[in-house]
C-alpha positions as a printed Julia matrix, in Angstrom:
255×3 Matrix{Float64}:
  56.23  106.0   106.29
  53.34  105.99  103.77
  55.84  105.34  100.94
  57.14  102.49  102.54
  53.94  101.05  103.6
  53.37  100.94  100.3
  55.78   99.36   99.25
  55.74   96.46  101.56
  51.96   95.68  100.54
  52.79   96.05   96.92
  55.96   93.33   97.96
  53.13   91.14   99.61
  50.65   91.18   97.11
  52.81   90.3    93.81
  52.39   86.27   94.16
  48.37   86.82   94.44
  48.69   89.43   91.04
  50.58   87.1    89.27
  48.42   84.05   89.95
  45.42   86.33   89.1
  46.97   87.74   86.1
  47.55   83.73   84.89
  43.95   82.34   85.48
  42.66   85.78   84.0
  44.21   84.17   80.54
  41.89   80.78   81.15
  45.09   78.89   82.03
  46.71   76.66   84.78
  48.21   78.69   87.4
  52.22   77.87   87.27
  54.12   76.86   89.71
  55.86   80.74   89.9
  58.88   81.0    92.66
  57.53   82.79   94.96
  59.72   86.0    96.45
  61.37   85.12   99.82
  59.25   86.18  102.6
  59.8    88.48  105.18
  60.3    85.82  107.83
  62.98   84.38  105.18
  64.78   87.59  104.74
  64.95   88.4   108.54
  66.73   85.14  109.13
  68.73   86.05  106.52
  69.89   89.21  107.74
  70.04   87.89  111.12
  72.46   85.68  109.74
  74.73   88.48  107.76
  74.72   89.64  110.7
  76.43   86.93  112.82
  78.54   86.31  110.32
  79.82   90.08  110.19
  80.15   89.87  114.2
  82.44   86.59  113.93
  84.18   87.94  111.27
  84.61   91.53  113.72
  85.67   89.08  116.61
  88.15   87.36  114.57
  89.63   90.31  113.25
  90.09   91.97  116.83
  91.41   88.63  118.71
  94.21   89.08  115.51
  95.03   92.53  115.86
  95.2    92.34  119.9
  97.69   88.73  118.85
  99.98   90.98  116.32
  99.77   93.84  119.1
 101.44   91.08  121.65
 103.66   89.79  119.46
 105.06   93.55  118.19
 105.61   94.39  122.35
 107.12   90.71  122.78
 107.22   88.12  120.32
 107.46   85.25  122.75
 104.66   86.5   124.46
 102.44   86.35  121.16
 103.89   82.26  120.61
 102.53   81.57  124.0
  99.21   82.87  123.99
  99.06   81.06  120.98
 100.09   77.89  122.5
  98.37   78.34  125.53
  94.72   78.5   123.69
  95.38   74.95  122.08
  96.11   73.55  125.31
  93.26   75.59  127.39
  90.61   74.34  124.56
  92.11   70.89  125.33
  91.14   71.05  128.67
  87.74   72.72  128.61
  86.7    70.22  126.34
  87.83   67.06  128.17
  86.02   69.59  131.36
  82.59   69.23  129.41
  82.4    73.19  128.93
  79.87   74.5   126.89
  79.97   75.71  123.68
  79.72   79.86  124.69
  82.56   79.28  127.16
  84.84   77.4   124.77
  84.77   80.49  122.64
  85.52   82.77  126.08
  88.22   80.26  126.85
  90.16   80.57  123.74
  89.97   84.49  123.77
  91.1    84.66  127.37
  93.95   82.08  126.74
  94.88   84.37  123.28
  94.54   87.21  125.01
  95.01   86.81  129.06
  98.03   89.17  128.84
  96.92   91.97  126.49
  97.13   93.97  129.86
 101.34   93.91  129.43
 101.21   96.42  126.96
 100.4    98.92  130.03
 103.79   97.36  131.69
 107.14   99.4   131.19
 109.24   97.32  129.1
 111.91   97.95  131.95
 109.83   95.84  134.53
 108.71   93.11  131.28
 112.27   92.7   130.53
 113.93   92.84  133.63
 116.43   90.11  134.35
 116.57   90.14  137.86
 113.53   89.56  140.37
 111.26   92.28  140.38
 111.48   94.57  143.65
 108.27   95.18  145.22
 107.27   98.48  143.68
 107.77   96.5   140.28
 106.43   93.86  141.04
 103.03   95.79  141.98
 102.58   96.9   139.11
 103.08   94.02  137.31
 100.29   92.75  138.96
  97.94   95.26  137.63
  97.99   93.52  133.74
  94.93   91.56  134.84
  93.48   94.85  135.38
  94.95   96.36  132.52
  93.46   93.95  130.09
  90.0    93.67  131.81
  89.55   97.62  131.11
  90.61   97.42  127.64
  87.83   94.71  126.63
  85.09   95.19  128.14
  84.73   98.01  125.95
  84.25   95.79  123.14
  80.84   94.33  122.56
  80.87   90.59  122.92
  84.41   90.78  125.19
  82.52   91.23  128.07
  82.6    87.98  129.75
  85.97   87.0   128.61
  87.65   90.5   129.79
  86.02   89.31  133.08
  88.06   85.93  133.03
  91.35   87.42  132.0
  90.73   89.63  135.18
  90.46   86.79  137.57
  93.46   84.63  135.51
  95.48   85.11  138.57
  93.7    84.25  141.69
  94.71   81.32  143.78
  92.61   78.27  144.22
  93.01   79.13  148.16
  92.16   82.79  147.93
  95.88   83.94  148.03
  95.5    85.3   144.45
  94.7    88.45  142.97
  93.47   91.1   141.96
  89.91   89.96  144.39
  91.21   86.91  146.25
  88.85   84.62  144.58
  88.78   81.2   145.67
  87.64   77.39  144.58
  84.15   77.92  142.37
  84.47   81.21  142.98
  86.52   82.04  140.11
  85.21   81.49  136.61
  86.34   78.15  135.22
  88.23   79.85  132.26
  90.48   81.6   134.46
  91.32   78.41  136.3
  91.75   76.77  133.1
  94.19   79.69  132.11
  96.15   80.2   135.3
  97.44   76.61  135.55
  98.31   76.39  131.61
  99.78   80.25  131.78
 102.17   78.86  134.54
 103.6    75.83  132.93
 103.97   77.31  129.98
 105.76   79.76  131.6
 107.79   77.44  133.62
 109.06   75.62  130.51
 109.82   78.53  128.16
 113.09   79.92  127.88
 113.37   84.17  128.02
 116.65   86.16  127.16
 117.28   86.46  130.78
 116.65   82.45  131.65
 116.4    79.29  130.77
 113.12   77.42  130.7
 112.52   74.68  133.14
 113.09   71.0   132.51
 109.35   69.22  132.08
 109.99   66.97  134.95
 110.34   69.79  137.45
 107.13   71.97  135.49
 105.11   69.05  136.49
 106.38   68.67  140.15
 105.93   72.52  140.65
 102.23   72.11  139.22
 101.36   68.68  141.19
 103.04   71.27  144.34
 100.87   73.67  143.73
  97.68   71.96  143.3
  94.66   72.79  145.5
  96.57   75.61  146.62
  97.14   77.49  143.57
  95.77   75.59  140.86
  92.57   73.98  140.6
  93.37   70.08  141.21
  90.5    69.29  138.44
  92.08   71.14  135.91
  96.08   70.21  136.67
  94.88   66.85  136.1
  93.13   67.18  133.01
  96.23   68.85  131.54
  98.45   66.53  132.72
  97.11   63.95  131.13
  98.08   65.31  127.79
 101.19   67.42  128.41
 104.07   64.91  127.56
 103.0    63.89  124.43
 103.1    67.69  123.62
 105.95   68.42  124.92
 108.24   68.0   121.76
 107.45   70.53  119.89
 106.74   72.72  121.84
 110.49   72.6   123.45
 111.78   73.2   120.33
 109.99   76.23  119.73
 110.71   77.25  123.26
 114.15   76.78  123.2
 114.96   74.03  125.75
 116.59   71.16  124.94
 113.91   68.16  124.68
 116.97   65.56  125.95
 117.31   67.28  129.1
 113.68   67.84  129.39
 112.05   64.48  129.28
């Protein structure tokens, strides 16, 4: 302690023993850089420091992505996907800037929870019977318990929890409803569905856009926040191109 103490008044005192040492020889003081001040290094290690924690956040939202895409790879494509189109939307909603960054985590990662589901149940052709189909539902779960370990996850581990409640109630895992649930979840369930709607899996073929949009328009207020099916809509068609051809759906028989 007394070594350092030291040390940080010897640090404080060089400009004054300079400037003394400089009139001492009967001349004009210089104009000497003076040493960054504590104040000045704190801000600077404050912002090492935020730029190690992006750099940490970026690195785990990759290695979660590469995790997806080495249990599905259609599954990685869509979370993909589904950010661009959720940041869309919560910036036409007037989100702020703290739950943009949530929002594009839980629309990257709203079904890291899968990983927990048997690939028997993921890759089933058939409907699910209702054992299956149970646990299927517990992915929300699933994913909520693996990052909120992770500091700075919290809040978006919370909104992947809630991505599949029902505007009415009639969701899960709480039977959130309305405000109720987080607006990044809202955002996320109504993208997660079309995009879902219009891809095309081994065992299916992927919706034609026409009938994505009547099923969404169907299930507004009930399962889908109105608000948020309409900002989405207002944008979908022009992105629909590409992203049939990566999906594997003819875009002829889809517009």
């Amino acid at each position: 302690m007394g070594e350092q103490f030291r040390i940080d008044v010897r640090f404080r005192l060089l400009p004054l023993a300079l400037l003394v040492a400089e009139m001492s020889n009967n001349q004009i003081p210089a104009l000497l850089e003076s040493p960054p001040s504590l104040g000045a290094l704190d801000s600077l290690r404050i912002k090492q420091l935020e730029e190690q924690g992006a750099a940490l956040r970026s690195s785990v939202i990759c290695a979660f992505t590469q995790l997806l895409d080495l249990k599905d790879l259609n599954t990685g494509v869509h979370s993909t996907r589904l950010a661009e189109w959720a940041m869309r939307v919560g910036q036409e909603l007037g989100l702020e800037e703290v739950e943009l960054q949530n929002l594009e985590v839980a629309a990257l990662l709203h079904d890291i929870g899968k990983v927990g589901i048997p690939d028997s149940i993921l890759r089933k052709p058939g409907r699910l019977d209702p054992e299956e189909y149970a646990l299927m539902k517990k992915h929300p779960e699933y994913g909520w318990a693996v990052l909120r370990m992770l500091p700075g996850f919290e809040r978006a581990a919370l909104e992947i929890l809630h991505h599949h409640e029902s505007f009415d109630g009639s969701g899960y895992p709480a039977g959130l409803k309305d405000t109720e649930i987080p607006v990044v979840s809202r955002i996320v369930s109504v993208i997660d569905a079309f995009d879902a709607m219009v891809s095309s899996r081994p065992y299916r073929k992927g919706l034609p856009y026409e009938e994505a949009v009547r099923r969404l328009n169907a299930a507004s207020g009930t399962q889908f926040d109105p608000l948020v099916v309409q900002s989405f809509l207002s944008f979908a068609e022009a992105e629909m191109s590409p992203v049939f051809a990566a999906t594997g759906t003819s875009v002829s028989s889809a517009l």
